[in-house]
N, C-alpha and C positions, 0 to 999 in steps of 0.2 A: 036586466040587459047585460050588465057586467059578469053575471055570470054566466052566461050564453056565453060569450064572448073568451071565458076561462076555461070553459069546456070545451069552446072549439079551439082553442088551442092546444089545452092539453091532450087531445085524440090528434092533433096534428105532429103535435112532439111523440108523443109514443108513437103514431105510426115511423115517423122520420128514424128514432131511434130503433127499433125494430127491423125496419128494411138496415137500417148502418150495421147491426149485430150483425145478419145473416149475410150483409156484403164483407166485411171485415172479418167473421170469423168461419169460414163455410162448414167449420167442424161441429157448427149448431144443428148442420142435417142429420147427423148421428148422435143425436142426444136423446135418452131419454126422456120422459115425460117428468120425471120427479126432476131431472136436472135444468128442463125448461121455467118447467116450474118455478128453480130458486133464483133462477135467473133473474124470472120474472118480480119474482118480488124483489131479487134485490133492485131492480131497476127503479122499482114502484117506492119502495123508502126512502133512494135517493130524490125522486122528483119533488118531493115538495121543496127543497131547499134549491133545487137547481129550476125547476121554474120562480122561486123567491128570486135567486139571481138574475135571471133574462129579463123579468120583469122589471128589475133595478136597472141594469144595465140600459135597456131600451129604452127608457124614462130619460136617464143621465145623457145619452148619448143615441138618440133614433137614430144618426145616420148609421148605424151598425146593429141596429136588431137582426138584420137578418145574420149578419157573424154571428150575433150571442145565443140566437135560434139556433144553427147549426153545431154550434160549442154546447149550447145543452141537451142536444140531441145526440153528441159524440160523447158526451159526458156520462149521460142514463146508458149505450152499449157499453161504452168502456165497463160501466160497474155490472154488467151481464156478462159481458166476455171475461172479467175475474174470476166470476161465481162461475161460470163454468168451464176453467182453466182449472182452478179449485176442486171442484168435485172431478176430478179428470186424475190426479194426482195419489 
């Protein structure tokens, strides 16, 4: 059950973080596929430590999961919107 549970959230943050990239960076509609790509993964490297964090954080402190949800879904575009700022250069 707890993993049901870690999965649905993780498809929830990736979604959230994915619609954030494309609103914050709108220069992702002209990207590449190789540079979607690194995006992608870099987004994906970051997640496990920053769902480890939300998951802390919302433990320590529920009245603010949903802050800590949104901060690590700002967190996973920020590190897509580098990589491809990065390959842009």
């Amino acid at each position: 059950m707890y993993a049901n549970k870690l999965d649905t959230l993780g498809k929830k943050l990736a979604d959230t973080a994915l619609t954030l990239l494309v609103r914050l960076y709108p220069e992702v509609r002209t990207a590449s596929t190789t540079e979607l790509d690194a995006a992608c993964a870099a987004m994906r490297a970051k997640s496990r430590s920053v769902i480890d964090e939300l998951i802390d954080d919302a433990k320590d402190a529920p009245g603010v999961a949903h802050i800590a949800f949104q901060t690590a879904a700002l967190t996973l575009a920020h590190e897509g919107i580098q990589t491809l700022k990065a390959g842009r250069k």
